[in-house]
C-alpha positions as a LaTeX table, in Angstrom:
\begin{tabular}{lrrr}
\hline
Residue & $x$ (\AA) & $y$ (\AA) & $z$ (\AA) \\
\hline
Unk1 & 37.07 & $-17.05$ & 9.63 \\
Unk2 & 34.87 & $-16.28$ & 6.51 \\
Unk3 & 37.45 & $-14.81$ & 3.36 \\
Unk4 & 36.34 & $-11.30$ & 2.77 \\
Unk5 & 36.82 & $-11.92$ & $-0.68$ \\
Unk6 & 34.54 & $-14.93$ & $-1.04$ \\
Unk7 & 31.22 & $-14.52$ & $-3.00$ \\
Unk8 & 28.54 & $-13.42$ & $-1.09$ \\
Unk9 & 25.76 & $-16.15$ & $-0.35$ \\
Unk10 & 22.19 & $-15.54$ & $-1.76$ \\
Unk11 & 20.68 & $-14.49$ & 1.15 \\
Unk12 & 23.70 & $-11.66$ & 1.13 \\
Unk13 & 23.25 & $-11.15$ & $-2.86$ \\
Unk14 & 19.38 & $-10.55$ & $-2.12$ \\
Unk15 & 20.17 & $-7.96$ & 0.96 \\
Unk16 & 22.61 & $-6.10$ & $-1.94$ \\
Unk17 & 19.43 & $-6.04$ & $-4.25$ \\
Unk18 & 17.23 & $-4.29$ & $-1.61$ \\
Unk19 & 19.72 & $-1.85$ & $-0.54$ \\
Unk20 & 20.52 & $-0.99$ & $-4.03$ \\
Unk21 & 16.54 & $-0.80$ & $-4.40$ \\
Unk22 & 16.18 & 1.47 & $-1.58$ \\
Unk23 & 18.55 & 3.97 & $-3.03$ \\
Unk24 & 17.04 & 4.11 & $-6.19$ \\
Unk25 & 19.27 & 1.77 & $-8.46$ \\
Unk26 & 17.01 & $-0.61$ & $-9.88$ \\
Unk27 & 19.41 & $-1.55$ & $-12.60$ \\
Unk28 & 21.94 & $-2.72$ & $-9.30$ \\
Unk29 & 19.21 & $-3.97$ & $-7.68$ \\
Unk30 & 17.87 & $-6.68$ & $-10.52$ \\
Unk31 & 21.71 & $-7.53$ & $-11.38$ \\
Unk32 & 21.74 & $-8.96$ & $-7.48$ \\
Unk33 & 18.05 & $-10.25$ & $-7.68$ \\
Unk34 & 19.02 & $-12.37$ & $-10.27$ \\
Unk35 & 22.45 & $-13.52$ & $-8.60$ \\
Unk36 & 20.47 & $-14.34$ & $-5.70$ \\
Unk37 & 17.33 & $-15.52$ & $-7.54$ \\
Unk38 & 19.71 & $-18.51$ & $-9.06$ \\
Unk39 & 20.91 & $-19.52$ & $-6.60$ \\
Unk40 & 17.72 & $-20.03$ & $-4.43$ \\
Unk41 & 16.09 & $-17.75$ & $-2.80$ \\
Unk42 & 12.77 & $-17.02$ & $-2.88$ \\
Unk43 & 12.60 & $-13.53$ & $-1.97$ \\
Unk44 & 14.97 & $-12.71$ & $-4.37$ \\
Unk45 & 12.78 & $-14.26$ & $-7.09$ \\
Unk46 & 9.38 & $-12.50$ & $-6.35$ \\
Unk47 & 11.64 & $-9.19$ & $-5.90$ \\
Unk48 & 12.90 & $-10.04$ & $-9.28$ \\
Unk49 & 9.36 & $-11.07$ & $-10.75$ \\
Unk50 & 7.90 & $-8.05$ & $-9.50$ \\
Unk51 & 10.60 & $-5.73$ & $-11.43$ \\
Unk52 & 9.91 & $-7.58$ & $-14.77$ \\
Unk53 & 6.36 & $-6.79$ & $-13.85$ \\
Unk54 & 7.29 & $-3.68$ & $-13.92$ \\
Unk55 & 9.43 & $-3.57$ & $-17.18$ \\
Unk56 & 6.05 & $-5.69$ & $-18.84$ \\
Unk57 & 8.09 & $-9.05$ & $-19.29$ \\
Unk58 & 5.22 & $-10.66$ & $-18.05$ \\
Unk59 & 6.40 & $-14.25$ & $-19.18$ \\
Unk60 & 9.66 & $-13.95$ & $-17.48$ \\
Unk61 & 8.01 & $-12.93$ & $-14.22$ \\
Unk62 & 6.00 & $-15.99$ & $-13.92$ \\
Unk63 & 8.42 & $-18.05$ & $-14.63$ \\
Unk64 & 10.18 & $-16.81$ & $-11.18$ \\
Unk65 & 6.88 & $-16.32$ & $-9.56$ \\
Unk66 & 6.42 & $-20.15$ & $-9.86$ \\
Unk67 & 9.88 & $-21.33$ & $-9.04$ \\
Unk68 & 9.55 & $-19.08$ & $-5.88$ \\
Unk69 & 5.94 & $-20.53$ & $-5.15$ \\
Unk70 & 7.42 & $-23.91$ & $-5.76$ \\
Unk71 & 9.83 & $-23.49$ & $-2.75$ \\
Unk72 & 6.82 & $-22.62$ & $-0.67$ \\
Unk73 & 6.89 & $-18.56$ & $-0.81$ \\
Unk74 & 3.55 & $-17.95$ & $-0.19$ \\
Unk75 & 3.82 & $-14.10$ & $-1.37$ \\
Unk76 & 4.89 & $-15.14$ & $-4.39$ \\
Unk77 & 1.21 & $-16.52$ & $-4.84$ \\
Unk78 & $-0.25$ & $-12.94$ & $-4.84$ \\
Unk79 & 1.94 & $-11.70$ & $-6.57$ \\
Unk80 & 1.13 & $-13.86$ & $-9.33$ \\
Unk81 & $-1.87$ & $-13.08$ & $-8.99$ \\
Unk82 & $-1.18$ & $-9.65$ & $-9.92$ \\
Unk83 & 0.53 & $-10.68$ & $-13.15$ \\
Unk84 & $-2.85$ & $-12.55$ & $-14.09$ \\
Unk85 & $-5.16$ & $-9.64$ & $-12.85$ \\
Unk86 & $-3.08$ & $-7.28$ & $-15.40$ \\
Unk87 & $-3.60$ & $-9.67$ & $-18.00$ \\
Unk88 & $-6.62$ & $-9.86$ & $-17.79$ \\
Unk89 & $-7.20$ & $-13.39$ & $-16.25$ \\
Unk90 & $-9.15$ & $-12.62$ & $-13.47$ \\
Unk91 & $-10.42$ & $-16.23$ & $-12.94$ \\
Unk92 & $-6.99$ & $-17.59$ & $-12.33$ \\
Unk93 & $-5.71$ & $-14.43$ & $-10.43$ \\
Unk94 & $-8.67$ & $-15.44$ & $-8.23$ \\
Unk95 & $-7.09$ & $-18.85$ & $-7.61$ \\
Unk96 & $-3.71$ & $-17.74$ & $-6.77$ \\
Unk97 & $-5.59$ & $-15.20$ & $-3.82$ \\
Unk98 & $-7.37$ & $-18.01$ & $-2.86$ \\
Unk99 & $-4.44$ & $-19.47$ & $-2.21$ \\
Unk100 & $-2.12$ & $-17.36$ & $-0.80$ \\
Unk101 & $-5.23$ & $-16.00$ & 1.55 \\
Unk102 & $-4.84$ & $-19.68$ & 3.15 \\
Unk103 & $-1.48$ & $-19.20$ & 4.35 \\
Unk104 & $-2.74$ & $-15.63$ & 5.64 \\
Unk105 & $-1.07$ & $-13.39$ & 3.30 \\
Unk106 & $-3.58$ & $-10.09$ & 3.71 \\
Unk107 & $-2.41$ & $-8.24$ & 0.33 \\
Unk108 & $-4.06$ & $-11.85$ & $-1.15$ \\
Unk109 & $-7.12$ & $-10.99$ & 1.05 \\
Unk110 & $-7.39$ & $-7.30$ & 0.16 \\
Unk111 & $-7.41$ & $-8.08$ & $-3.08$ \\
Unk112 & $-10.14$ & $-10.20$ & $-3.08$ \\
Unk113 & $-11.85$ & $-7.98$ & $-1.60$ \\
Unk114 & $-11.58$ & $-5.90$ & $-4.01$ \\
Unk115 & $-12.29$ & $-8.21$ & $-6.54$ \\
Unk116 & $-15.72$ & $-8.83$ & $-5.04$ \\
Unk117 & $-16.28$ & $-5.15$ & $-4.64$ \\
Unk118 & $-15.90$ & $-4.65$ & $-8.31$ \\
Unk119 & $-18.23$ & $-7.24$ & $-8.63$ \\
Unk120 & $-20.69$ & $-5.74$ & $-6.63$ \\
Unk121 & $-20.95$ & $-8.79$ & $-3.56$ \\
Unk122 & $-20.20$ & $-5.99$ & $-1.22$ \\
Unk123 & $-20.86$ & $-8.48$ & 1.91 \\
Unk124 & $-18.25$ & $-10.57$ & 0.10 \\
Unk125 & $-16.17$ & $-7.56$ & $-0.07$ \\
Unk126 & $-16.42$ & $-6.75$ & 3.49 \\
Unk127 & $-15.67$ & $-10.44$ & 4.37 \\
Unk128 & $-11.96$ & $-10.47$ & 2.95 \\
Unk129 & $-11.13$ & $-6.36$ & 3.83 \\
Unk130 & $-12.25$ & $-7.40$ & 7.40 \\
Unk131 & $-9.39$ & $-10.41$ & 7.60 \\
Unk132 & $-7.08$ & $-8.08$ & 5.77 \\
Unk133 & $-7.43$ & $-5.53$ & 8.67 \\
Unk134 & $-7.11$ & $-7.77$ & 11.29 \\
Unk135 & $-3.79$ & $-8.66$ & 9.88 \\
Unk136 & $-2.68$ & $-5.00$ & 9.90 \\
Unk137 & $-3.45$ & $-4.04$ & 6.38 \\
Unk138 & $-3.96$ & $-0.22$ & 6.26 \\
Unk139 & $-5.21$ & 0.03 & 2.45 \\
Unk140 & $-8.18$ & $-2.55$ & 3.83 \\
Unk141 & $-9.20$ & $-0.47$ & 7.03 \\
Unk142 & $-9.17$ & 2.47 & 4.95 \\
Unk143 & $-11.17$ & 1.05 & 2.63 \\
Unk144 & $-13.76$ & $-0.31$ & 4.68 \\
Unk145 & $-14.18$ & 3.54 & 6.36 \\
Unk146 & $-14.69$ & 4.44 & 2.62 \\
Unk147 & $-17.15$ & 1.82 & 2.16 \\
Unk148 & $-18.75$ & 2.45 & 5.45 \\
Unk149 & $-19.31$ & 6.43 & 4.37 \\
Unk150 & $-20.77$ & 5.55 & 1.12 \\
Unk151 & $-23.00$ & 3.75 & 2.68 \\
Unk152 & $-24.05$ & 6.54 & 5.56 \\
Unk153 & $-22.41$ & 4.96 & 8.66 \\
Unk154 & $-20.33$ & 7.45 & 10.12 \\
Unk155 & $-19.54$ & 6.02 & 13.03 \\
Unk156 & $-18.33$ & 2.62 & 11.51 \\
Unk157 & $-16.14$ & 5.01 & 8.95 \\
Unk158 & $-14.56$ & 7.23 & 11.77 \\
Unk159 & $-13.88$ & 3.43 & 13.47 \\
Unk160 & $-11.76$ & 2.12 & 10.37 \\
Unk161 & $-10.16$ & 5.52 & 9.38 \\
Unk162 & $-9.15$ & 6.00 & 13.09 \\
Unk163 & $-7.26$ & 2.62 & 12.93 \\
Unk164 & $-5.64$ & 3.11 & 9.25 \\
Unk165 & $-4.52$ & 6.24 & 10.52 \\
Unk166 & $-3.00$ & 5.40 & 13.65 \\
Unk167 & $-1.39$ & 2.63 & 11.35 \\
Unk168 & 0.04 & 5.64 & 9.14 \\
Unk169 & $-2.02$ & 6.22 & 6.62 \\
Unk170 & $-2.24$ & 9.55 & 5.12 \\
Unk171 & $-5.27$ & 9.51 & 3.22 \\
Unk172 & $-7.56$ & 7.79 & 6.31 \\
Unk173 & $-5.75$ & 11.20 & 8.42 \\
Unk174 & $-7.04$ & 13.48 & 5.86 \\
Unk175 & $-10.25$ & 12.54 & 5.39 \\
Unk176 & $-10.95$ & 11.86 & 9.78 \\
Unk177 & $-9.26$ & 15.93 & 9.74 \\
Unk178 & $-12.17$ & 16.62 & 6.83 \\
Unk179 & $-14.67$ & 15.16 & 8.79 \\
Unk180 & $-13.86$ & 16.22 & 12.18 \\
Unk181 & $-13.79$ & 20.17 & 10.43 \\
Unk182 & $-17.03$ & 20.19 & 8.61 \\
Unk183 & $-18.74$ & 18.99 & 11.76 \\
Unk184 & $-17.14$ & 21.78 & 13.79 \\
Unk185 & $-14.86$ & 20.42 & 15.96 \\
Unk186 & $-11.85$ & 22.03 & 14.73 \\
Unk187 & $-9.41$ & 20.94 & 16.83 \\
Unk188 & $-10.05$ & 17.90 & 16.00 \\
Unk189 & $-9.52$ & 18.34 & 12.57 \\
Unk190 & $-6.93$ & 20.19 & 13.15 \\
Unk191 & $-4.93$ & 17.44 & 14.79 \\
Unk192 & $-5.47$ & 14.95 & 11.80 \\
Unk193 & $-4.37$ & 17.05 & 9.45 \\
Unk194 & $-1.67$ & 18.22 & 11.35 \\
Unk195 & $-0.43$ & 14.62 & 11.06 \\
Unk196 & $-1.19$ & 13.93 & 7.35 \\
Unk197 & 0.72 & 17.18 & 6.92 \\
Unk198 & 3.83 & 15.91 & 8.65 \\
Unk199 & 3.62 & 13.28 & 6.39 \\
Unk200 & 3.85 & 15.32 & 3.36 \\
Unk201 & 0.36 & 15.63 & 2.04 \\
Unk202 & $-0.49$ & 18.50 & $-0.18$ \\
Unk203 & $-4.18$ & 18.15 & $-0.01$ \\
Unk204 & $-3.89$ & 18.53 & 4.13 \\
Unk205 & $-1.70$ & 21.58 & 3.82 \\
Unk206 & $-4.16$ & 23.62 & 2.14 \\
Unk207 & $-7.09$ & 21.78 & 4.56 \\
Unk208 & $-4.89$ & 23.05 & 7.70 \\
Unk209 & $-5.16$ & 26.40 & 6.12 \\
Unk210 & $-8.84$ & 26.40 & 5.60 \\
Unk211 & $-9.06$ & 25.27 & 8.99 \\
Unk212 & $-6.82$ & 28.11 & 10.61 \\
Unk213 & $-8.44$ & 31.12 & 8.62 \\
Unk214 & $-11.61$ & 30.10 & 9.60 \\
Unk215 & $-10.18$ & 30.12 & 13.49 \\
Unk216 & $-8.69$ & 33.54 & 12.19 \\
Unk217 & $-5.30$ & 32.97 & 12.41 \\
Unk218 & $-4.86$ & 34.53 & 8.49 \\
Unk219 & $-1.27$ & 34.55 & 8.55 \\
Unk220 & $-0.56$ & 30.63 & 9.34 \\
Unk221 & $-2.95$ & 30.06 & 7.16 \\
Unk222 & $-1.65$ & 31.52 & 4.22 \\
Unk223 & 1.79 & 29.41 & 5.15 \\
Unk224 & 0.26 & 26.40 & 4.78 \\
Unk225 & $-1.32$ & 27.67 & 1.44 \\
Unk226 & 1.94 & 28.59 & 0.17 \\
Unk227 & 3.10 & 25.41 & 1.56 \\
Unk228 & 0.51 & 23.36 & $-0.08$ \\
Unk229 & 0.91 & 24.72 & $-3.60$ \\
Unk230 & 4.63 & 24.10 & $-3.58$ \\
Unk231 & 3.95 & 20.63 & $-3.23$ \\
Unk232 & 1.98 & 20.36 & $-5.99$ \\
Unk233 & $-1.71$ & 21.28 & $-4.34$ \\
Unk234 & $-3.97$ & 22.75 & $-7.61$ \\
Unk235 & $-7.92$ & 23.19 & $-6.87$ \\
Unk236 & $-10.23$ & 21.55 & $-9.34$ \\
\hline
\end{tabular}
């Protein structure tokens, strides 16, 4: 029988930093990062290079970045890459992506995508947000719908928003309720924004208002106005 009183393993330290994480105690949560980080595990050392990210130690980061890529933690790879993309090294912040995009890690695709966006090799672009969204990344579908409006095609944008937002994300729900509205089909819209809404978003509150007033139901409408400016909503 395990000793209740015995020190937890890594693994257990690591689970003690998330949980601490997830309540808001990121001071707890780096004290068992680092437990865990020494003695081993990977997980615990991106977790821990991504909160000295944070805190701008940016040498102390990839030091644990590259003992965690060095036991094969292929997230730790993009991650790095971040480091190197806020310094300023873009070339070898490219590299890392490469990498990491090899063992299929679609935050490492996405963000050479948008690397190549930035660049201007849209087709390039398109290439990586495409493998991104294949693996489930919503920030890529939702960014080819944007890409896909910019450049006219409606259809292809109502395609990728329709999949972010079925994957949960609020932004591709807003703008498919925007859409759907402003070509008339308000229940349509309504729906979408109805489920941005539930999700907290200010900007959809005061849409769902707009889109009840103008079905002339004034007094919901002006709930979800209320609504929307106590979460922050402000018109430029």
């Amino acid at each position: 029988m395990k000793n209740s009183s015995s020190t937890p393993s890594p693994d257990e330290m690591f689970s003690l930093g998330e949980n601490a994480a997830s309540a808001g105690n990121q001071d707890e949560a780096k004290k068992w990062y680092l437990l865990a980080a020494e003695g081993g595990n990977s997980q615990a050392m991106v977790s821990l290079g991504l909160s000295l990210m944070m805190d701008q130690k940016m040498g102390e980061a990839k030091n644990w970045l590259g003992l965690a890529i060095q036991l094969g933690n292929t997230f730790a790879m993009t991650t790095l890459g971040g480091v190197l993309k806020i310094e300023g090294d873009l070339a070898a912040a490219k590299k890392w992506w490469q990498l990491a995009a090899k063992s299929d890690e679609d935050m490492a695709m996405y963000e050479l995508g948008q690397m190549a966006w930035d660049s201007g090799d849209l087709k390039e672009a398109k290439k990586w947000l495409g493998l991104a969204a294949d693996l489930g990344n919503t920030d890529a579908m939702y960014d080819l719908g944007a890409g896909a409006a910019m450049a006219g095609n409606q259809d292809e944008a109502k395609k990728w928003y329709k999949l972010a937002a079925e994957a949960g994300d609020v932004n591709a729900m807003y703008n498919l309720g925007i859409d759907a509205a402003k070509a008339g089909d308000l229940k349509e819209g309504k729906k979408w924004l109805e489920s941005a809404v539930a999700a907290g978003d200010a900007a959809a509150m005061h849409a769902l208002g707009v889109v009840l007033e103008e079905q002339g139901d004034s007094r919901m409408a002006n709930e979800y106005y209320k609504l929307a400016w106590a979460h922050g909503f402000t018109e430029d």
